[in-house]
N, C-alpha and C positions, 0 to 999 in steps of 0.2 A: 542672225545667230542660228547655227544649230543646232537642229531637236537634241534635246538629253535624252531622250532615249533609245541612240542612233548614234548617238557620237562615238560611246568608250564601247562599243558591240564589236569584236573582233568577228573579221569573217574567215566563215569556216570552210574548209577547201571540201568540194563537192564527194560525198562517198561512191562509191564505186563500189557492184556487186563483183567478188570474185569466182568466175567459172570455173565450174567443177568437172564441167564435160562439153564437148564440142557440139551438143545441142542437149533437146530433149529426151527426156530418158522413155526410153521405147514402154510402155505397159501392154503389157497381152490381155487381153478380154476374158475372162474368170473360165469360160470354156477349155481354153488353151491351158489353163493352172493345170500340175500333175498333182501337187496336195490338195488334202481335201481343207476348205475355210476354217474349219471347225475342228480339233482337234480330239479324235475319239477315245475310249478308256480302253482299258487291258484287257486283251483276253488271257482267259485263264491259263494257258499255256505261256503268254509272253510272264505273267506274275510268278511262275512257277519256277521260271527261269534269272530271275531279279539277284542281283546282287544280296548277301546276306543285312545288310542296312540301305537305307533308299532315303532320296531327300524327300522333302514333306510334297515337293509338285507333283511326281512320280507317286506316290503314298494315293496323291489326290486327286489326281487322274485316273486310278487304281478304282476310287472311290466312287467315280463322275462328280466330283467338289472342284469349286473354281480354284483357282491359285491364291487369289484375294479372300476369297473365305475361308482357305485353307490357313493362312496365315493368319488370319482375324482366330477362330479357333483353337490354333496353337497357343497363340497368346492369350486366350485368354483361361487356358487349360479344358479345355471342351472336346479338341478333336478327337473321333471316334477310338483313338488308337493311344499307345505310348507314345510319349514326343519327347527327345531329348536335344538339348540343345548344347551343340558343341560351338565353342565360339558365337559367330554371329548366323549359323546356318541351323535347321532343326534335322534331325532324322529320326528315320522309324524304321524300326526291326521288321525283314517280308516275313520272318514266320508267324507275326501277328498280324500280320497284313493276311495273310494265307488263312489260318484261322480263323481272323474275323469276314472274310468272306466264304468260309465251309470249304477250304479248297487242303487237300491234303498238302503239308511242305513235302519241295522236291528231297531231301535230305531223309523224310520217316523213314521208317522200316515199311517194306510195304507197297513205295509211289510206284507208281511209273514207271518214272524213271531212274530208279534205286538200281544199285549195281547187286544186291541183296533179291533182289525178284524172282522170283521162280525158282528159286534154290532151294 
């Protein structure tokens, strides 16, 4: 007689990995990398230059805040800044981003780069 536990076992046809590339994928040794690992915050010049609304990574890399803290924060209404949430994305005003880091907006009377300077 045979085993019942082996009789009604349909066999199952062998899986097969399906190849994505005709070998291994070449990695270059971290020296070779042209970005850097880690990704650095804004200088004042690049925030000065920001879209009039910014999403909250952009806000938070402004900031040197992670992504994931950044979002822990928004939710839970903490983050240093205004946070508005449109749909399922958050944003923030750069002229309060500008402000709350002491940086004149490009837009014042006054900046930089104001087309009103030296007049």
């Amino acid at each position: 007689m045979p085993d019942p536990t082996t009789a009604h076992t349909p066999k199952r046809p062998a899986r097969t990995r399906r190849r994505t590339s005709s070998g291994p994928v070449p990695v270059s040794p971290p020296e070779a990398r042209r970005e850097p690992l880690v990704r650095r915050g804004l200088t004042a010049g690049q925030i000065r230059e920001l879209p009039a609304t910014i999403d909250l990574v952009t806000a938070a890399r402004a900031l040197g805040v992670g992504r994931t803290k950044a979002y822990e924060l928004a939710r839970t209404g903490t983050f240093p800044l205004r946070v508005w949430k449109v749909g399922r994305s958050y944003r923030v005003c750069t002229s309060d981003l500008q402000t709350f880091l002491g940086l004149t907006p490009a837009n014042a009377p006054g900046a930089a780069g104001s087309d009103r300077a030296g007049r």
